[in-house]
C-alpha positions as CSV (number, residue, x, y, z in Angstrom):
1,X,-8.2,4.3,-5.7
2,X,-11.8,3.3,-6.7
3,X,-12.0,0.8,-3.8
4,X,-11.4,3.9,-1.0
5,X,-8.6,2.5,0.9
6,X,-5.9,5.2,-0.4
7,X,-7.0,8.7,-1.4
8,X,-7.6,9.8,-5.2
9,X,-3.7,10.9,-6.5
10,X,-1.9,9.6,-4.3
11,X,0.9,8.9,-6.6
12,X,-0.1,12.4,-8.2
13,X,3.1,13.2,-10.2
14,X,4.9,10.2,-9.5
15,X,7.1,8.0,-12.2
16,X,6.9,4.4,-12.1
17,X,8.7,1.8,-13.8
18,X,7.2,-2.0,-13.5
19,X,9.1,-5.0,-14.9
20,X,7.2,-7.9,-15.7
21,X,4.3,-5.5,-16.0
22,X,2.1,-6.6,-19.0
23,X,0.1,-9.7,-17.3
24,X,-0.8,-10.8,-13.7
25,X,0.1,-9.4,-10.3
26,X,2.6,-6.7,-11.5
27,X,-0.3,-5.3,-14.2
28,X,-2.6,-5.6,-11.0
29,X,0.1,-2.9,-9.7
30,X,0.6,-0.7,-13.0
31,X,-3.2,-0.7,-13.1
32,X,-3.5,0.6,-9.4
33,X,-0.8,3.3,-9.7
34,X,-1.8,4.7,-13.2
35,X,-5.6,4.9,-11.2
36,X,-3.4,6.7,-8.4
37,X,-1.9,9.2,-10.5
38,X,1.6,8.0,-11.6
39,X,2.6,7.8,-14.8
40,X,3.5,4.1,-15.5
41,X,6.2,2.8,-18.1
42,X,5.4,-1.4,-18.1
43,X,8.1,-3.3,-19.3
44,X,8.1,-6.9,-20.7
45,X,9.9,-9.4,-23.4
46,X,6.4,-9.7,-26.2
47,X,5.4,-6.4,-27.6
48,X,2.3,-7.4,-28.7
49,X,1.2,-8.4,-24.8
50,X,2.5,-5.3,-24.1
51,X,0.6,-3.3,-26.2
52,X,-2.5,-5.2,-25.2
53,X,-1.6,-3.9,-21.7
54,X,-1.1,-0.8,-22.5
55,X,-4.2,0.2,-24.1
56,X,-5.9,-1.1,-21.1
57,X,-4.0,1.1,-18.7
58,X,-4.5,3.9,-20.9
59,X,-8.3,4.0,-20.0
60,X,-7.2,5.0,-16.6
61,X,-4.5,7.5,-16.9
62,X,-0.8,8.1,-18.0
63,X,1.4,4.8,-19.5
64,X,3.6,3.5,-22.2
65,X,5.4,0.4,-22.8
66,X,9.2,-0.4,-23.2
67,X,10.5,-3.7,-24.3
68,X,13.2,-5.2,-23.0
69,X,14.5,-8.1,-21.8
70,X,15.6,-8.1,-18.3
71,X,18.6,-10.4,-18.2
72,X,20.2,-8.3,-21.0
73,X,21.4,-5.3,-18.9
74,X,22.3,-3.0,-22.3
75,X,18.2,-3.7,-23.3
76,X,17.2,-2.2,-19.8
77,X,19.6,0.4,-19.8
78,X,18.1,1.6,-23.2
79,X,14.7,0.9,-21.5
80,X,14.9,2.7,-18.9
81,X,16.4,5.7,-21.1
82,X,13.5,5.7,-22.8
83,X,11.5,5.8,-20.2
84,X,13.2,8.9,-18.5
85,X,12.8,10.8,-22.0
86,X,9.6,10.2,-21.8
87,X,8.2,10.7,-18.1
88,X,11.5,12.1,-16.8
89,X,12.8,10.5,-13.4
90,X,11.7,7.5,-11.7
91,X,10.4,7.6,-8.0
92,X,9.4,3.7,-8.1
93,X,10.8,0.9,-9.7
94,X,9.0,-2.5,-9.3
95,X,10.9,-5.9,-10.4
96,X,8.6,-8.0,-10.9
97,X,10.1,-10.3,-14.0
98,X,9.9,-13.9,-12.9
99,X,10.2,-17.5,-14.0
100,X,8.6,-20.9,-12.2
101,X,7.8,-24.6,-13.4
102,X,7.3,-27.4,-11.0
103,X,10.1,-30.2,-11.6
104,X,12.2,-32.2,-9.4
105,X,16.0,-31.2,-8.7
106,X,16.9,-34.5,-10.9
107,X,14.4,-33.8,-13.4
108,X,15.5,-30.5,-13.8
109,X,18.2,-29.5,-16.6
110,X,21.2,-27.0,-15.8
111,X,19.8,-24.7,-18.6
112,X,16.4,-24.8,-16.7
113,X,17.4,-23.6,-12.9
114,X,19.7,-21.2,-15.2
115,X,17.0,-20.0,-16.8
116,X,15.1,-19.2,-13.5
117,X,18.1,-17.7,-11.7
118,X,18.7,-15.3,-15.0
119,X,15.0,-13.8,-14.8
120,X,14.6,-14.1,-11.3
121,X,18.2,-12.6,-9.8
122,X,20.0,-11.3,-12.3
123,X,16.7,-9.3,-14.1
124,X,16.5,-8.0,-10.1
125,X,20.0,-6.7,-10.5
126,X,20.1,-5.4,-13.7
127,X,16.6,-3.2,-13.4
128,X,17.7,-2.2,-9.7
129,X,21.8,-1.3,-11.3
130,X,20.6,0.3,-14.0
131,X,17.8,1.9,-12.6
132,X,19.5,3.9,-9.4
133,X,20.8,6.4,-12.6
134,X,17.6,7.4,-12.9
135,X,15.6,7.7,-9.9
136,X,14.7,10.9,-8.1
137,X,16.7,11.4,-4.7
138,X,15.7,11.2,-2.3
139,X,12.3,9.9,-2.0
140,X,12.3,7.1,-4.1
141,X,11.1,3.5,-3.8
142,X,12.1,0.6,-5.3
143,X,10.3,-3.1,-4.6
144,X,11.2,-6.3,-5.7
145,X,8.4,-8.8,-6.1
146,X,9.8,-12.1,-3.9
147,X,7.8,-15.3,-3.2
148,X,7.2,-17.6,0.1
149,X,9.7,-20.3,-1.5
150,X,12.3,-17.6,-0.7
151,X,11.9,-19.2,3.3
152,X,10.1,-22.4,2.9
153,X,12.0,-25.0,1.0
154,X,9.3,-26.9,-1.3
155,X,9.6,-29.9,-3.5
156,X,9.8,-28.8,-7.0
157,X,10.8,-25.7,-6.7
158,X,14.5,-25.7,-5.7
159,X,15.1,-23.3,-9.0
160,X,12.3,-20.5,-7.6
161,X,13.6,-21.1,-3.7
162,X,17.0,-20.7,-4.6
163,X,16.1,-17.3,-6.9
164,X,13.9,-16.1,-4.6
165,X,16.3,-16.2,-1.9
166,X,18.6,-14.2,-3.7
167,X,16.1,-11.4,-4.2
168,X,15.2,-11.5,-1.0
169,X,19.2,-10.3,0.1
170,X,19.6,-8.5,-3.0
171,X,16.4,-5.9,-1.4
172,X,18.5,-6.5,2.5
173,X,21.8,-5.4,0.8
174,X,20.8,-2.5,-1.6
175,X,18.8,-1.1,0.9
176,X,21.8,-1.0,3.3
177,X,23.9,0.3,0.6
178,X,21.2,2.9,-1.0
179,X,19.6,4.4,2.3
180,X,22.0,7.3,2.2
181,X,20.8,8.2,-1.2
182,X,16.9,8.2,0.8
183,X,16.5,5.4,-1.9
184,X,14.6,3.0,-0.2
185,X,14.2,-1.0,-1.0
186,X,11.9,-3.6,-0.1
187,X,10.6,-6.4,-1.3
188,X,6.4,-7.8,-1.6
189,X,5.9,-11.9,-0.9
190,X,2.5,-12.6,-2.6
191,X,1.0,-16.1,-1.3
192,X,-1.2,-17.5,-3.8
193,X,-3.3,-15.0,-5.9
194,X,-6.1,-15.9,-8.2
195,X,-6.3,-15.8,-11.9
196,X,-2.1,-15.7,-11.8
197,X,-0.1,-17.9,-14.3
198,X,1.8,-18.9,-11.5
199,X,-0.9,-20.6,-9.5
200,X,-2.3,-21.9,-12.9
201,X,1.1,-23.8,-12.7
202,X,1.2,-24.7,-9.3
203,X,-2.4,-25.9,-8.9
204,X,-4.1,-26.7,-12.2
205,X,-6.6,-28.5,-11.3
206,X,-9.8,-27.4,-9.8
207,X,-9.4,-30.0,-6.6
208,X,-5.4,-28.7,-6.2
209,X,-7.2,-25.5,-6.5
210,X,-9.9,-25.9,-3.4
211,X,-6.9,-28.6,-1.5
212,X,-4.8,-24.9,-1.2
213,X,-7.9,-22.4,-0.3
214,X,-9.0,-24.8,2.3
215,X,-5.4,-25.3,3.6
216,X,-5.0,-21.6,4.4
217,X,-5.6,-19.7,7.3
218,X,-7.6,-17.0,5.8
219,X,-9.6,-19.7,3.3
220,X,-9.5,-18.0,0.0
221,X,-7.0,-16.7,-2.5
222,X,-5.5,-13.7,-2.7
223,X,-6.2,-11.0,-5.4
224,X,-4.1,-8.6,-7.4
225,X,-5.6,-6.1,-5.6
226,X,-4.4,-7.3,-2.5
227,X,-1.0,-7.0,-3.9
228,X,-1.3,-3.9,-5.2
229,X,-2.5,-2.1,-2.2
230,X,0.7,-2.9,-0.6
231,X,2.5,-1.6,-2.9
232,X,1.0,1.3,-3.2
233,X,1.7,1.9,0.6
234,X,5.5,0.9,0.1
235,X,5.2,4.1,-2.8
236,X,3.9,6.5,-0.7
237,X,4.9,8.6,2.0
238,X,3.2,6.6,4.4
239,X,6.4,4.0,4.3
240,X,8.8,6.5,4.6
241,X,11.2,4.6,7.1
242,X,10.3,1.2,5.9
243,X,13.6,0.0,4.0
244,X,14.6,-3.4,4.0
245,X,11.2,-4.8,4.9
246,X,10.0,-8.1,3.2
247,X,6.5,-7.5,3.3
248,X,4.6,-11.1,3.4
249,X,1.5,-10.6,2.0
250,X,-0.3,-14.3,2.0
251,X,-3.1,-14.7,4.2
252,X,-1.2,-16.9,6.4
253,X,0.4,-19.3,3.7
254,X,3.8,-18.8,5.3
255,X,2.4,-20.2,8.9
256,X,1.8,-24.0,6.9
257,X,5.5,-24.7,5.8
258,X,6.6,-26.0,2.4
259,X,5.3,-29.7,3.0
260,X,2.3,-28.7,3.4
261,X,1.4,-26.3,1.0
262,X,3.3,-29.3,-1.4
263,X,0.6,-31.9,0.0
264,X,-2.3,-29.7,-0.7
265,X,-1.0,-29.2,-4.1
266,X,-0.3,-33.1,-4.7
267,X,2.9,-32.5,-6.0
């Protein structure tokens, strides 16, 4: 990478698949690994977005875009087919689809914490399910793209706590179950990241906005880079017996508790 903490190709030759990967942290990640060497297949549900995406990471190297929806496992199975046509096998797969809007349990329809759960878990199974057909054995890496509500109940947000828990023993459980393969599985918890739709949600305001950087231990907001840098090291050889890790990433978020971070946001 450009910033000198990891070495010039070190994804050299690598195949990566990142859900979710036309906007925010996970294009933070395509962008990093396509400057690494991989060649990066983005997926995401609006093809113009993705295109957008695309062109950008095409400065920097090797990528393409697939469409799909991730809660429609035939559209990622067909995805990811395309993809291996393409590139040929996977070594990572990133699952980084995801869904969030601030709104009390009883102000919160059935179709809504649905709607969450679908993206969140189920778009986590399906790319993982359908995925494992076409990753290179042994060696590969998958990583699922969690969040601190997966641990620290917050108001508002029983929808993302619930679906973020489930991700979080979705990573536990494949990696048990996909170790013997030397597939391994792990899972990145971004605290709050700048210029991210979801702290644009969380904190819209410029004073929610300075209440949550002062509130932290490390006093500022992550950055995509941040996020990207770790997984880069969960791709590389450097992680190579790190499997069922959830890697908190949040400069000391987690340390607060969900009350707090709720009172610095005012919601």
């Amino acid at each position: 990478m450009a910033d000198g903490v990891f070495k010039d190709g070190l994804l050299a030759g690598k195949v990566a698949f990142i859900s979710g990967g036309s906007s925010g942290i996970n294009l933070g990640i395509a962008e990093a690994f396509v400057k690494a060497g991989a060649k990066v297949a983005i997926n995401g549900r609006n093809v113009e977005k993705l295109e957008g995406a695309v062109k950008g990471l095409q400065a920097h190297g090797t990528a393409m875009g697939v469409a799909a929806d991730v809660r429609d496992y035939a559209s990622v199975e067909k995805a990811l087919q395309t993809v291996r046509d393409a590139y040929g096998e996977l070594d990572i797969i990133i699952c980084g689809a995801a869904g969030n809007f601030p709104a009390p349990a009883l102000g919160m329809s059935s179709n809504g914490f649905k709607a969450v759960m679908d993206i969140d878990v189920l778009g986590t199974f399906n790319i993982c399910r359908a995925g494992f057909e076409h990753l290179r054995k042994p060696g590969a890496s998958v990583i699922n793209i969690s969040a601190p509500q997966a641990y620290l109940p917050m108001a508002m947000q029983a929808h993302v706590c619930a679906a973020k828990a489930g991700v979080d023993m979705l990573t536990r459980v494949l990696a048990l179950e996909w170790g013997g393969a030397g597939v391994r599985v792990n899972a990145i918890t971004p605290g709050p990241i700048e210029d991210t739709e979801g702290m644009r949600r969380l904190a819209p305001s410029e004073e929610g906005h300075q209440k949550l950087v002062q509130a932290l231990p490390l006093q500022r907001f992550g950055t995509k880079a941040d996020i990207a840098r770790m997984a880069l090291f969960l791709s590389s050889d450097a992680a190579s017996f790190v499997t069922g890790s959830i890697m908190v990433c949040d400069g000391g978020q987690s340390l607060l508790g969900g009350a707090a971070l709720v009172a610095a946001l005012g919601m």
